[in-house]
PyMOL Python script that loads the backbone (N, CA, C, O; Angstrom):
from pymol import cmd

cmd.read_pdbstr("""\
ATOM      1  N   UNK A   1      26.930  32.460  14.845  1.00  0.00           N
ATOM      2  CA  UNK A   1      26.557  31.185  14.263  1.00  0.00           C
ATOM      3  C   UNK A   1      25.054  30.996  14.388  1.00  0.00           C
ATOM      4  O   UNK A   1      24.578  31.573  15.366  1.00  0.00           O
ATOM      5  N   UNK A   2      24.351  30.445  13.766  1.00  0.00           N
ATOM      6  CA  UNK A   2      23.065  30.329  13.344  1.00  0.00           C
ATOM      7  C   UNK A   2      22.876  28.637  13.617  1.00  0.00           C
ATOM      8  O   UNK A   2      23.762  27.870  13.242  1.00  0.00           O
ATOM      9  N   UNK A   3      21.756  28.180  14.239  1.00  0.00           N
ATOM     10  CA  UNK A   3      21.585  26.693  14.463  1.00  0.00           C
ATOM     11  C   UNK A   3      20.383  26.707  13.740  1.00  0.00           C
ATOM     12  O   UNK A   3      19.634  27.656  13.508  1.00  0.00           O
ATOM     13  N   UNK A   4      20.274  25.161  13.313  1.00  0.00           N
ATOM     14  CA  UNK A   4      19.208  24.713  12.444  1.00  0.00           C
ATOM     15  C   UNK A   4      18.292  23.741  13.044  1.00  0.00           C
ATOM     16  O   UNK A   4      18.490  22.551  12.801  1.00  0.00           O
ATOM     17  N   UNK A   5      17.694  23.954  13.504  1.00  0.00           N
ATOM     18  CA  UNK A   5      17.102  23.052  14.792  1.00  0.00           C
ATOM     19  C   UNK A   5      16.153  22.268  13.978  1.00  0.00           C
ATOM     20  O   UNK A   5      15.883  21.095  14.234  1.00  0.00           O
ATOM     21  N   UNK A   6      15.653  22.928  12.998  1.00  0.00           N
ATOM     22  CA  UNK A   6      14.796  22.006  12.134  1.00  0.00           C
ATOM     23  C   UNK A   6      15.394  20.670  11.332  1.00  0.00           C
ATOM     24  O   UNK A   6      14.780  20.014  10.490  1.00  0.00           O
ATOM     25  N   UNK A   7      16.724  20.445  11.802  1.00  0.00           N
ATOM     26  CA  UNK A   7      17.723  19.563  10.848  1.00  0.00           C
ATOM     27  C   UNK A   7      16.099  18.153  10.307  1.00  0.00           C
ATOM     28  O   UNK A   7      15.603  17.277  11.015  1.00  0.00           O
ATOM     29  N   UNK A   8      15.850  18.438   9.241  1.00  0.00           N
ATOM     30  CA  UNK A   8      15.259  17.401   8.368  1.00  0.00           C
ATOM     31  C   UNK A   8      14.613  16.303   8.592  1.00  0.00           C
ATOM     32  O   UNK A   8      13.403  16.077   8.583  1.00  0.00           O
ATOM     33  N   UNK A   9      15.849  15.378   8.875  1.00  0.00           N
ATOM     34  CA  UNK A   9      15.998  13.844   8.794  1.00  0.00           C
ATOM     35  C   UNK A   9      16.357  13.339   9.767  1.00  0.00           C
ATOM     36  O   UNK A   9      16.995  14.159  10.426  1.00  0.00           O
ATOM     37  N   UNK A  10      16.260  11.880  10.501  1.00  0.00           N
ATOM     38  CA  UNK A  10      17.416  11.619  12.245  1.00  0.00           C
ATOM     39  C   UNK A  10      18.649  11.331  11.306  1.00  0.00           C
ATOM     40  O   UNK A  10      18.712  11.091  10.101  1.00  0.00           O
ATOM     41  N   UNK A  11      19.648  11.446  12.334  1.00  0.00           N
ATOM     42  CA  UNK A  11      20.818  11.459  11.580  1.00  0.00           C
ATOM     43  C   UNK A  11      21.118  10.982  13.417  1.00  0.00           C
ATOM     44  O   UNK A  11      20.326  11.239  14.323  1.00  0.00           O
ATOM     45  N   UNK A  12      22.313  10.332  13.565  1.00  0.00           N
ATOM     46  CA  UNK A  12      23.214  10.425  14.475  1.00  0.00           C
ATOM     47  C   UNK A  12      25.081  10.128  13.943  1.00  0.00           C
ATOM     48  O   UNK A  12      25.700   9.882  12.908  1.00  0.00           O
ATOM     49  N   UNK A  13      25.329  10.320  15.218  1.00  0.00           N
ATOM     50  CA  UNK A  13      27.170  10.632  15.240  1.00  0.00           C
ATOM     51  C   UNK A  13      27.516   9.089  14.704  1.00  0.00           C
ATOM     52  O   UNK A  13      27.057   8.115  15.301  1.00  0.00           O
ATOM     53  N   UNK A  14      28.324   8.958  13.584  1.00  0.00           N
ATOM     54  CA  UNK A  14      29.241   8.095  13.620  1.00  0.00           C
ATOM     55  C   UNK A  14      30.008   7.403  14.291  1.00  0.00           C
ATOM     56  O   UNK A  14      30.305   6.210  14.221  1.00  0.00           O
ATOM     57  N   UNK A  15      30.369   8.340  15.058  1.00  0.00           N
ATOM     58  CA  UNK A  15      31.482   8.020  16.651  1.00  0.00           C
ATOM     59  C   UNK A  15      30.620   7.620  17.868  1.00  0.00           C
ATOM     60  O   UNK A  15      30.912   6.632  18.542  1.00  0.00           O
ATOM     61  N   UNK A  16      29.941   8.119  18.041  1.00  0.00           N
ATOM     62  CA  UNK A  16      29.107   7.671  19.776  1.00  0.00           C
ATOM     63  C   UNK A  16      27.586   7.460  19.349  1.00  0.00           C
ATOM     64  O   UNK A  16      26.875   7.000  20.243  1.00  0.00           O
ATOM     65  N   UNK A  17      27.103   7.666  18.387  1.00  0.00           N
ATOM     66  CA  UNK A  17      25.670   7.121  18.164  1.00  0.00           C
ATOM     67  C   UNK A  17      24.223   8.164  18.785  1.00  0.00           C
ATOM     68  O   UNK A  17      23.035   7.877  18.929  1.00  0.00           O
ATOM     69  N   UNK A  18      25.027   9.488  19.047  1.00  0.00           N
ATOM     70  CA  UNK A  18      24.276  10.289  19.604  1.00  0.00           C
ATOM     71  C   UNK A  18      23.268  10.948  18.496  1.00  0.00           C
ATOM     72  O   UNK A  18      23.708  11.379  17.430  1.00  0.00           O
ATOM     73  N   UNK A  19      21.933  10.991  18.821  1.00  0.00           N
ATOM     74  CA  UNK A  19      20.867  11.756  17.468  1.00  0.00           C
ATOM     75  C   UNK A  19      20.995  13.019  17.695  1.00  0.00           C
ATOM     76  O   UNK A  19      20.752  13.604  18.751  1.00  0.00           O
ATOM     77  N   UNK A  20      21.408  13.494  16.628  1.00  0.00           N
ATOM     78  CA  UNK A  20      21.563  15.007  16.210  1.00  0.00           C
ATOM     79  C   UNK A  20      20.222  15.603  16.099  1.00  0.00           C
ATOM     80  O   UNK A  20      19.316  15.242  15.348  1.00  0.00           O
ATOM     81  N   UNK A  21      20.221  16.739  17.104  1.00  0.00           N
ATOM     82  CA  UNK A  21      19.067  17.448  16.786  1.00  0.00           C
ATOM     83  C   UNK A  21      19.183  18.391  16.185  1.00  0.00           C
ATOM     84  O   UNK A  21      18.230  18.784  15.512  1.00  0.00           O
ATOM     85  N   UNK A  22      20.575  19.201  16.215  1.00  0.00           N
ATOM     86  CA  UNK A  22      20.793  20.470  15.356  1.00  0.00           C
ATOM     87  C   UNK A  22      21.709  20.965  14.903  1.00  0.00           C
ATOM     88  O   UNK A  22      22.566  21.246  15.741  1.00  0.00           O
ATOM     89  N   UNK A  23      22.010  21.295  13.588  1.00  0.00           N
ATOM     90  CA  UNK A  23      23.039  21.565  13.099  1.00  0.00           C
ATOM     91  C   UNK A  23      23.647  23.151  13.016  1.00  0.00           C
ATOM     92  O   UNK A  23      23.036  24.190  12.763  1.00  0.00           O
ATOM     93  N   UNK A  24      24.929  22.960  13.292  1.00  0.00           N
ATOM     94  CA  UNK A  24      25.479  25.026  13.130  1.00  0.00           C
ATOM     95  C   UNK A  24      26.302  24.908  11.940  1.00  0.00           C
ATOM     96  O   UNK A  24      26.700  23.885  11.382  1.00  0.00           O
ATOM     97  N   UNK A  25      26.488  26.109  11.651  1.00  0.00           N
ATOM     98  CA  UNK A  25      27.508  26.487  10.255  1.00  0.00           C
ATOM     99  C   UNK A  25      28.153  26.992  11.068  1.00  0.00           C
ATOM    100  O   UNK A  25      27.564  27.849  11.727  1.00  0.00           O
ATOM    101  N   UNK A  26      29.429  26.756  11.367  1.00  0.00           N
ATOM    102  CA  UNK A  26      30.704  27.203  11.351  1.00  0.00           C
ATOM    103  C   UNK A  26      31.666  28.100  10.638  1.00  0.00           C
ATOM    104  O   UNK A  26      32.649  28.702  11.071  1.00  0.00           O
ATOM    105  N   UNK A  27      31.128  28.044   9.396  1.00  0.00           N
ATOM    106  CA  UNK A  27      31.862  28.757   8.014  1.00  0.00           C
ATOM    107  C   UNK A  27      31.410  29.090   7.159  1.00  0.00           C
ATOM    108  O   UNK A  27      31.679  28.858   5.980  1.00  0.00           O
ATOM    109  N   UNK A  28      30.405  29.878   7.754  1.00  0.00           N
ATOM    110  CA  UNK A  28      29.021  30.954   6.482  1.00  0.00           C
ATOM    111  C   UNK A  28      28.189  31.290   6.874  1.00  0.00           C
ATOM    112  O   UNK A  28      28.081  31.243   8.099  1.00  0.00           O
ATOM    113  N   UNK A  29      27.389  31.687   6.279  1.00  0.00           N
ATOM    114  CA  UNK A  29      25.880  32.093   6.862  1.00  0.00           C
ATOM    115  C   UNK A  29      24.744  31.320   6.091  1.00  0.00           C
ATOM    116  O   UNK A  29      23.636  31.820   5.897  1.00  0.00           O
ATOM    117  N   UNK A  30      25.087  30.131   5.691  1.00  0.00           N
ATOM    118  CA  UNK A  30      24.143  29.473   5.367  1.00  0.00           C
ATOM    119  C   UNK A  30      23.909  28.307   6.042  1.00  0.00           C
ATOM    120  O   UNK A  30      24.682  28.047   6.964  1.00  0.00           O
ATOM    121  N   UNK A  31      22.831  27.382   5.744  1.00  0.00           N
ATOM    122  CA  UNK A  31      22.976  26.276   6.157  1.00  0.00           C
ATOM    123  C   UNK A  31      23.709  25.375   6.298  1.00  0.00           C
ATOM    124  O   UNK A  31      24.106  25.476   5.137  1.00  0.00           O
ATOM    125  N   UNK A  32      24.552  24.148   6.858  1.00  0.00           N
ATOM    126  CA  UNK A  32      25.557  23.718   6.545  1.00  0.00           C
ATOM    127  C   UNK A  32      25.179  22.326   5.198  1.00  0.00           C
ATOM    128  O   UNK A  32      24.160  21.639   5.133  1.00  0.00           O
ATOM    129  N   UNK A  33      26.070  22.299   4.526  1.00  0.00           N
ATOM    130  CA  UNK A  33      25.778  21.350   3.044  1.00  0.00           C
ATOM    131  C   UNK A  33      26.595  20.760   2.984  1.00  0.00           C
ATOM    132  O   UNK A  33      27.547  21.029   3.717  1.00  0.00           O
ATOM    133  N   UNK A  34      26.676  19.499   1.968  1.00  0.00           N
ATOM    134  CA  UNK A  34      27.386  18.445   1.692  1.00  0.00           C
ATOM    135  C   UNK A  34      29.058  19.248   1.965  1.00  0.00           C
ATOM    136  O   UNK A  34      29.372  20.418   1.744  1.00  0.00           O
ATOM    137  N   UNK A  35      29.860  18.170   2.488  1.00  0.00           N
ATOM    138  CA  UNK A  35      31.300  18.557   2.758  1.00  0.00           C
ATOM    139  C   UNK A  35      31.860  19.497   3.732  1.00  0.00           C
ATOM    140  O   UNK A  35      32.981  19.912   4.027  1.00  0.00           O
ATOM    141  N   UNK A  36      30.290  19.727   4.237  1.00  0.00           N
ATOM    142  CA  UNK A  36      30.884  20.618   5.627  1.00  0.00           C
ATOM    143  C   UNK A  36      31.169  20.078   6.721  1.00  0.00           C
ATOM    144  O   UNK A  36      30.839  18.912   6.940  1.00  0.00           O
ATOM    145  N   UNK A  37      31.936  20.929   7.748  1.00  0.00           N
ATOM    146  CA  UNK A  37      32.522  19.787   8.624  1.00  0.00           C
ATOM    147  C   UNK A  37      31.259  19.909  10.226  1.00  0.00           C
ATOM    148  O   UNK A  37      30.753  20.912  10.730  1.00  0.00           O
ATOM    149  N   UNK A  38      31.175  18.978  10.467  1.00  0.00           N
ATOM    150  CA  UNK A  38      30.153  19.068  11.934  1.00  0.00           C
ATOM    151  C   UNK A  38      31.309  18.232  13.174  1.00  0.00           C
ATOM    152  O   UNK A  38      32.070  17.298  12.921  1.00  0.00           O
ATOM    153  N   UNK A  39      31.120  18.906  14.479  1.00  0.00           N
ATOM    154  CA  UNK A  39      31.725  18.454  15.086  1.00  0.00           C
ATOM    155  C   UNK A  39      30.693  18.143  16.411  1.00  0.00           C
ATOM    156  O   UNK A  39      29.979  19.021  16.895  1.00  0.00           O
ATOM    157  N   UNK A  40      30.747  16.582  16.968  1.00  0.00           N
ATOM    158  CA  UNK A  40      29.527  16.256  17.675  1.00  0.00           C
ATOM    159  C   UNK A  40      29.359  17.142  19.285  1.00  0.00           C
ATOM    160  O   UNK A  40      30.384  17.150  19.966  1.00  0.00           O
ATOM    161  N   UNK A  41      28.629  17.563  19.628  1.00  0.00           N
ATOM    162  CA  UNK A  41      28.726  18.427  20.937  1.00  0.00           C
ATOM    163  C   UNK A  41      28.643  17.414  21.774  1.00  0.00           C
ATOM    164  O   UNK A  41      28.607  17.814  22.938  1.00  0.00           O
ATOM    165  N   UNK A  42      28.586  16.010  21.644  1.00  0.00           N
ATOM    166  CA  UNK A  42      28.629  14.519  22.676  1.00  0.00           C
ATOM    167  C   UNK A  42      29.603  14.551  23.148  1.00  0.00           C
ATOM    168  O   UNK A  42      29.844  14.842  24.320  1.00  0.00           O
ATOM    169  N   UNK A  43      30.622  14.142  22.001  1.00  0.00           N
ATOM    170  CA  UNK A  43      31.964  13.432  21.686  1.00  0.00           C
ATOM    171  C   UNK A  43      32.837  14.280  21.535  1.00  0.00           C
ATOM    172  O   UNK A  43      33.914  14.455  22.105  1.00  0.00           O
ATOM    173  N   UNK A  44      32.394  14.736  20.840  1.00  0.00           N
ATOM    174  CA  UNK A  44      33.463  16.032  20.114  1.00  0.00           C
ATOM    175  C   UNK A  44      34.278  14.953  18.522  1.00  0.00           C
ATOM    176  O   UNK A  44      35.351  15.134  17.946  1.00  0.00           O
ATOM    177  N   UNK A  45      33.614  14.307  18.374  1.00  0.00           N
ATOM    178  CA  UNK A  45      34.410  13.963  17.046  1.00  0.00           C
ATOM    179  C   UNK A  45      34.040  14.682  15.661  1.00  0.00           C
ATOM    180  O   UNK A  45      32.912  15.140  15.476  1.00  0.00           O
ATOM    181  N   UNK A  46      34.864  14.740  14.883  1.00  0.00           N
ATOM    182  CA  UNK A  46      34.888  15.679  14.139  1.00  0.00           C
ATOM    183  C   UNK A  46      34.370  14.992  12.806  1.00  0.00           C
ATOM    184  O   UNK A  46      34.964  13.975  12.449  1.00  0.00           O
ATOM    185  N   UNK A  47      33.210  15.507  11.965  1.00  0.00           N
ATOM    186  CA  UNK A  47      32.251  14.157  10.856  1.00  0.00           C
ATOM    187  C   UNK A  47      32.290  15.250   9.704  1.00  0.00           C
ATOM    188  O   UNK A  47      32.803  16.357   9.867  1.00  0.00           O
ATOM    189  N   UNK A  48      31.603  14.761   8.338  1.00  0.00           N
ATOM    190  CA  UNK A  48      31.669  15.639   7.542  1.00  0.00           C
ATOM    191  C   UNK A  48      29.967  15.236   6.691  1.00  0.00           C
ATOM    192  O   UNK A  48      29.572  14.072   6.636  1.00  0.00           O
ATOM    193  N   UNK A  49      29.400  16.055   6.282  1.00  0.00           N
ATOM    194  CA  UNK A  49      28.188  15.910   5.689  1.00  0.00           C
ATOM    195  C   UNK A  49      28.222  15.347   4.530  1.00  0.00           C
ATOM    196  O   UNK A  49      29.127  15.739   3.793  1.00  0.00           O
ATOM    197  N   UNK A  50      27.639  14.680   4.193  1.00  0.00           N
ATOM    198  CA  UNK A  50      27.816  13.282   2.956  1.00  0.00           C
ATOM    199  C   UNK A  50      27.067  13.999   1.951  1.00  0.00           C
ATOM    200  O   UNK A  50      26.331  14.916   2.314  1.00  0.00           O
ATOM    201  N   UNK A  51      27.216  13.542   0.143  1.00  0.00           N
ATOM    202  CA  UNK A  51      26.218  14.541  -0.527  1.00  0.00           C
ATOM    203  C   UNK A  51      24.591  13.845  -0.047  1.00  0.00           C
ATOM    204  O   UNK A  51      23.547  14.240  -0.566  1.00  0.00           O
ATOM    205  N   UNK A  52      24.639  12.836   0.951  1.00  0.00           N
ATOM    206  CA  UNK A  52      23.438  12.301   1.428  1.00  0.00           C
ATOM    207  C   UNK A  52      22.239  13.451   2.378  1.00  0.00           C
ATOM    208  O   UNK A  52      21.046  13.499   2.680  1.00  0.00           O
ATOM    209  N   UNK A  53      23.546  14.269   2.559  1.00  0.00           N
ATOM    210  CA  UNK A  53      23.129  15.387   3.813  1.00  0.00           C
ATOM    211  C   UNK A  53      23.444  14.936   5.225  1.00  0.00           C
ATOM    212  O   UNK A  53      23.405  15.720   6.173  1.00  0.00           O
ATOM    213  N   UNK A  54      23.847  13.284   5.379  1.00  0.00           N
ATOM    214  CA  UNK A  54      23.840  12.877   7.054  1.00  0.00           C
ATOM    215  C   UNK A  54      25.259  12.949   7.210  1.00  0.00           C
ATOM    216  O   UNK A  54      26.082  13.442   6.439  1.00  0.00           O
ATOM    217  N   UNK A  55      25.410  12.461   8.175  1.00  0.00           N
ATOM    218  CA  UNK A  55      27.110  12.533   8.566  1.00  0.00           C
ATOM    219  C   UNK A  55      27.723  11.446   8.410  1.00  0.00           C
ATOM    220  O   UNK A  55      27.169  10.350   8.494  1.00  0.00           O
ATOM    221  N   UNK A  56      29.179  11.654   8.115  1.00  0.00           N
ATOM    222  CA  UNK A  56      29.541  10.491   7.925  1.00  0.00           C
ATOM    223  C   UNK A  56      31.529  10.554   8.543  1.00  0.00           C
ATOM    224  O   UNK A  56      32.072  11.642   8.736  1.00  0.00           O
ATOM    225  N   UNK A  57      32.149   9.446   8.710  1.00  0.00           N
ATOM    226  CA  UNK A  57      33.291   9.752   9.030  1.00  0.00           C
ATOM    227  C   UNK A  57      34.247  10.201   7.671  1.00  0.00           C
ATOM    228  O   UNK A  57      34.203   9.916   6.475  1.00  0.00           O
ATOM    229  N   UNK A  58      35.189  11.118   8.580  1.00  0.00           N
ATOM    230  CA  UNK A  58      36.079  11.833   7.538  1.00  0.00           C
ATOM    231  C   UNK A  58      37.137  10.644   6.760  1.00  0.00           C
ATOM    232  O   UNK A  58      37.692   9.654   7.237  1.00  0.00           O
ATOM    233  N   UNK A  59      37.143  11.175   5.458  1.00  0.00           N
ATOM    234  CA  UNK A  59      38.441  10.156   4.954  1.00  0.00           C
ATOM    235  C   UNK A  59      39.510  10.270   5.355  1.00  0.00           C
ATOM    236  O   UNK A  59      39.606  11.294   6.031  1.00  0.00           O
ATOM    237  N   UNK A  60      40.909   9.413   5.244  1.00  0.00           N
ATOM    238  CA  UNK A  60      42.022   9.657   5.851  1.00  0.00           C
ATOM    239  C   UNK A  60      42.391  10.868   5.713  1.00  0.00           C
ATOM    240  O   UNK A  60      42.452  11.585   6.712  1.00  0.00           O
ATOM    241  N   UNK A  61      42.754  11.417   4.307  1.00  0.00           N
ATOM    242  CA  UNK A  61      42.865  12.676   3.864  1.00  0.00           C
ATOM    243  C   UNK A  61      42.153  13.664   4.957  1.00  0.00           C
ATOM    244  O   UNK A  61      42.792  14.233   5.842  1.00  0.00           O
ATOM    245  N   UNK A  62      40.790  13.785   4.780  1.00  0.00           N
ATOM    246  CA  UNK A  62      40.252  14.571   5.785  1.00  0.00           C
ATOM    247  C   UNK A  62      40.615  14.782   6.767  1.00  0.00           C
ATOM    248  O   UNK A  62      41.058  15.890   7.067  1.00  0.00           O
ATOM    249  N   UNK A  63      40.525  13.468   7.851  1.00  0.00           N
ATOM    250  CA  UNK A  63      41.386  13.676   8.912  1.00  0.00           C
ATOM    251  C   UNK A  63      42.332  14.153   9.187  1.00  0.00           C
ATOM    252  O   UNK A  63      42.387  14.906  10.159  1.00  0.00           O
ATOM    253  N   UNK A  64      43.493  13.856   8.359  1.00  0.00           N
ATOM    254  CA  UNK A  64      44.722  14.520   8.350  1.00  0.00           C
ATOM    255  C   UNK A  64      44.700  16.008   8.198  1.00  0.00           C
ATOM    256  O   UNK A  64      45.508  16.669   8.851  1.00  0.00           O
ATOM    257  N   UNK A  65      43.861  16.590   7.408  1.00  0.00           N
ATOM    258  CA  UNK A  65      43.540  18.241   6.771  1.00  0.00           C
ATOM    259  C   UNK A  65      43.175  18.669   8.342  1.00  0.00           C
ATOM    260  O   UNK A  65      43.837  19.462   9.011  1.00  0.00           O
ATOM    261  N   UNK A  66      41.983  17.974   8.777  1.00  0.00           N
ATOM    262  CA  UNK A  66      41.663  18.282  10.124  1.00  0.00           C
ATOM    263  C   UNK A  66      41.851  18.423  11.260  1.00  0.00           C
ATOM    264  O   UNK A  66      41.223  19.023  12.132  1.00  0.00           O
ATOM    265  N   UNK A  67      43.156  17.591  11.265  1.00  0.00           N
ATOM    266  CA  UNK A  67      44.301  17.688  12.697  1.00  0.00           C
ATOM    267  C   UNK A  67      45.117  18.636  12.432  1.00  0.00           C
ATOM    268  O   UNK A  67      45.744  19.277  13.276  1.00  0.00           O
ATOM    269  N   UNK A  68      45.172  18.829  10.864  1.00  0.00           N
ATOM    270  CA  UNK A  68      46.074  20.161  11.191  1.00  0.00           C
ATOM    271  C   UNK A  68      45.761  21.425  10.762  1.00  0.00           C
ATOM    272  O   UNK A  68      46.636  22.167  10.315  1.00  0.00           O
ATOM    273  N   UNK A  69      44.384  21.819  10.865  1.00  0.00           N
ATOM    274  CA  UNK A  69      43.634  23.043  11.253  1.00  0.00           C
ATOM    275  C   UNK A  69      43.581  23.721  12.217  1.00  0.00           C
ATOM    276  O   UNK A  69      42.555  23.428  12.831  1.00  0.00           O
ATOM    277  N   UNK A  70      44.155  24.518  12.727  1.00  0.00           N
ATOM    278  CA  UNK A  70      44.310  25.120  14.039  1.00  0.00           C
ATOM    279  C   UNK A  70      42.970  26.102  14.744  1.00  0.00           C
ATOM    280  O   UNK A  70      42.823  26.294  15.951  1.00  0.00           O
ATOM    281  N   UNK A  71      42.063  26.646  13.626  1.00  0.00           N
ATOM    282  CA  UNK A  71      40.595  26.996  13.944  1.00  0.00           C
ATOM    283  C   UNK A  71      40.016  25.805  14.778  1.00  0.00           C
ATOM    284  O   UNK A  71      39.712  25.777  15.970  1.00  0.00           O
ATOM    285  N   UNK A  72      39.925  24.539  13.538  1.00  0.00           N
ATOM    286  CA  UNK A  72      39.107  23.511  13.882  1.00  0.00           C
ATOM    287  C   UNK A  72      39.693  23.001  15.188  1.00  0.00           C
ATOM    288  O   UNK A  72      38.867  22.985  16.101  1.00  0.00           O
ATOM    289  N   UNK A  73      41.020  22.544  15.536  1.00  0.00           N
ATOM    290  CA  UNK A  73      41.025  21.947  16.908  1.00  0.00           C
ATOM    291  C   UNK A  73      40.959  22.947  17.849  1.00  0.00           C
ATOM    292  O   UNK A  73      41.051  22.737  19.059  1.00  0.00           O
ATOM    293  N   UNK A  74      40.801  24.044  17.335  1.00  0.00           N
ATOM    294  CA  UNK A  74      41.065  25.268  18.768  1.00  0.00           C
ATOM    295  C   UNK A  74      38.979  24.955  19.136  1.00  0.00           C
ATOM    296  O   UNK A  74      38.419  25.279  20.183  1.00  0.00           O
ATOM    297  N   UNK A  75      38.380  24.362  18.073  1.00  0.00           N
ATOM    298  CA  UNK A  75      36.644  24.752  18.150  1.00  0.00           C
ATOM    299  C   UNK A  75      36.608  23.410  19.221  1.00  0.00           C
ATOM    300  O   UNK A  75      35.829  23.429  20.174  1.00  0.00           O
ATOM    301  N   UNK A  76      37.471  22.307  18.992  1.00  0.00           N
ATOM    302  CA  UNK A  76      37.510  20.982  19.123  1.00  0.00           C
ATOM    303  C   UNK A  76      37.793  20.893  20.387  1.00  0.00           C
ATOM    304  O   UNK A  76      37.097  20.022  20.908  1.00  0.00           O
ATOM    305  N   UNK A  77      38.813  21.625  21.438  1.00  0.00           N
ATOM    306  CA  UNK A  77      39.409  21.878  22.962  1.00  0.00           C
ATOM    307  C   UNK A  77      38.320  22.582  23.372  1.00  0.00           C
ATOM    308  O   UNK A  77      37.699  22.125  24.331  1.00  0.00           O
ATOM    309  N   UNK A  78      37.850  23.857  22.729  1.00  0.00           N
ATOM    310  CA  UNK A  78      36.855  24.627  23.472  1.00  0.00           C
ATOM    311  C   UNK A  78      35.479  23.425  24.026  1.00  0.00           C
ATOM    312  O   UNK A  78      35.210  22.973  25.139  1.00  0.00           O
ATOM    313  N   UNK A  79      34.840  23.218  22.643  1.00  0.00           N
ATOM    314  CA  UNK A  79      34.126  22.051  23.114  1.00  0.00           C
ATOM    315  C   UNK A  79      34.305  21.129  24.418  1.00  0.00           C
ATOM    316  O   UNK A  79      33.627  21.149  25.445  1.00  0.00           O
ATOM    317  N   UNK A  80      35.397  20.319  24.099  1.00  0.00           N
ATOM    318  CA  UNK A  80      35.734  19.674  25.407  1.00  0.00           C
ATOM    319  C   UNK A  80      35.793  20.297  26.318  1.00  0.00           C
ATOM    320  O   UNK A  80      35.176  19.755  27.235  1.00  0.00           O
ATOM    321  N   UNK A  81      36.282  21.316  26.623  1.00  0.00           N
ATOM    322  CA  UNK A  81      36.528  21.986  27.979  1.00  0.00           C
ATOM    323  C   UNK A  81      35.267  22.398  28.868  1.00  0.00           C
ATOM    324  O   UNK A  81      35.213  22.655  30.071  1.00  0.00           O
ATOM    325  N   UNK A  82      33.895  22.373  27.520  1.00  0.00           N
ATOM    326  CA  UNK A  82      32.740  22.985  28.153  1.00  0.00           C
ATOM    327  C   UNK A  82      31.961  21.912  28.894  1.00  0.00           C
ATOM    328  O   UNK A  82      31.183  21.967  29.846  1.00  0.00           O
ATOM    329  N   UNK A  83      32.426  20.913  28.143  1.00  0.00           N
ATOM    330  CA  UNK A  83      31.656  19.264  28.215  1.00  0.00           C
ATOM    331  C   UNK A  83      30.223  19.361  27.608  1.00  0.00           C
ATOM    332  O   UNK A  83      29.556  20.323  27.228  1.00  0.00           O
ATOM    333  N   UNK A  84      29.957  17.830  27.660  1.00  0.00           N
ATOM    334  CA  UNK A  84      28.541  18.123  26.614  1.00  0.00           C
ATOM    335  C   UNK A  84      27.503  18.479  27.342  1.00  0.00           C
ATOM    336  O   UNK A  84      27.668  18.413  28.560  1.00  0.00           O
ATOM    337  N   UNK A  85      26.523  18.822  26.966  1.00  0.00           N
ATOM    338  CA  UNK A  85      25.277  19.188  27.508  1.00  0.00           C
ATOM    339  C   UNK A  85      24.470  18.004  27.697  1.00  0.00           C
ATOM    340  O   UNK A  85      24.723  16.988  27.048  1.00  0.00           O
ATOM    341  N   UNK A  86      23.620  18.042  28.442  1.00  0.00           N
ATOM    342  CA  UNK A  86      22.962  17.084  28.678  1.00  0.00           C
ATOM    343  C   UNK A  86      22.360  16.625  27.567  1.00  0.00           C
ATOM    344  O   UNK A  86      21.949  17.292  26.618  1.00  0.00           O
ATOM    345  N   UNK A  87      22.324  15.445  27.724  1.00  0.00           N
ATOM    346  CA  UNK A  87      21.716  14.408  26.313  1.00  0.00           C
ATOM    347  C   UNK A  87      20.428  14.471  26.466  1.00  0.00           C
ATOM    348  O   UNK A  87      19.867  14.292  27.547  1.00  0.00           O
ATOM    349  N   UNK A  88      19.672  14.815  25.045  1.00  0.00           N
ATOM    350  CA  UNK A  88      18.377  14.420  24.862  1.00  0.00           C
ATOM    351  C   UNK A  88      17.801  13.447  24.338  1.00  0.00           C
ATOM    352  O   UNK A  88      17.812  12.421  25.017  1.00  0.00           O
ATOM    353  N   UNK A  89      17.166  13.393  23.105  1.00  0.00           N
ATOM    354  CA  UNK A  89      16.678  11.748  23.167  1.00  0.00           C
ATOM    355  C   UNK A  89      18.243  11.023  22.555  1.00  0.00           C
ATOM    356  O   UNK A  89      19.290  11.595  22.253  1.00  0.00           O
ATOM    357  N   UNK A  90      17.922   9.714  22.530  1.00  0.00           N
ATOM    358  CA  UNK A  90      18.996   8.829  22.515  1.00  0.00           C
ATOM    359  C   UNK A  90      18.394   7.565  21.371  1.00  0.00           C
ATOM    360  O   UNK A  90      19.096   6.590  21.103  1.00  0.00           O
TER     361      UNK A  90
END
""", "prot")
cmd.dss("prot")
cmd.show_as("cartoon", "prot")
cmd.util.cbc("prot")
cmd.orient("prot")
């Protein structure tokens, strides 16, 4: 996985309000783009990239697709289990 540390714009989590400093692709080798899924390394909640580029919460639909992805919650336990890293700015 490849991180984008240069992520653009401030953006923070929907769910806990944490500022994103960097974004990973999960599912390519590109940057991650509108409709991709980001999952917060805070919280661990699971957001999706808006065609805005920031994050935003998943639609019901989504959610539902997303609970029953077995990649995505297996990425979603790992996370938790590691706990988050220490917070930087806020």
């Amino acid at each position: 996985m490849k991180s984008w540390p240069d992520y653009d714009h401030e953006d923070r989590c929907p769910a806990c309000g944490d500022l994103i400093e960097a974004m990973t692709n999960t599912s390519g080798l590109g940057p991650p783009d509108p409709g991709s899924v980001g999952v917060c390394v805070y919280c661990q909640a699971i957001n999706v990239i808006g065609l805005d580029g920031k994050l935003r919460v998943p639609t019901d639909g989504e959610a539902m697709a997303f609970a029953l992805d077995p990649e995505l919650q297996q990425l979603v336990w790992a996370m938790r289990q590691l706990g988050p890293p220490p917070r930087g700015r806020r």
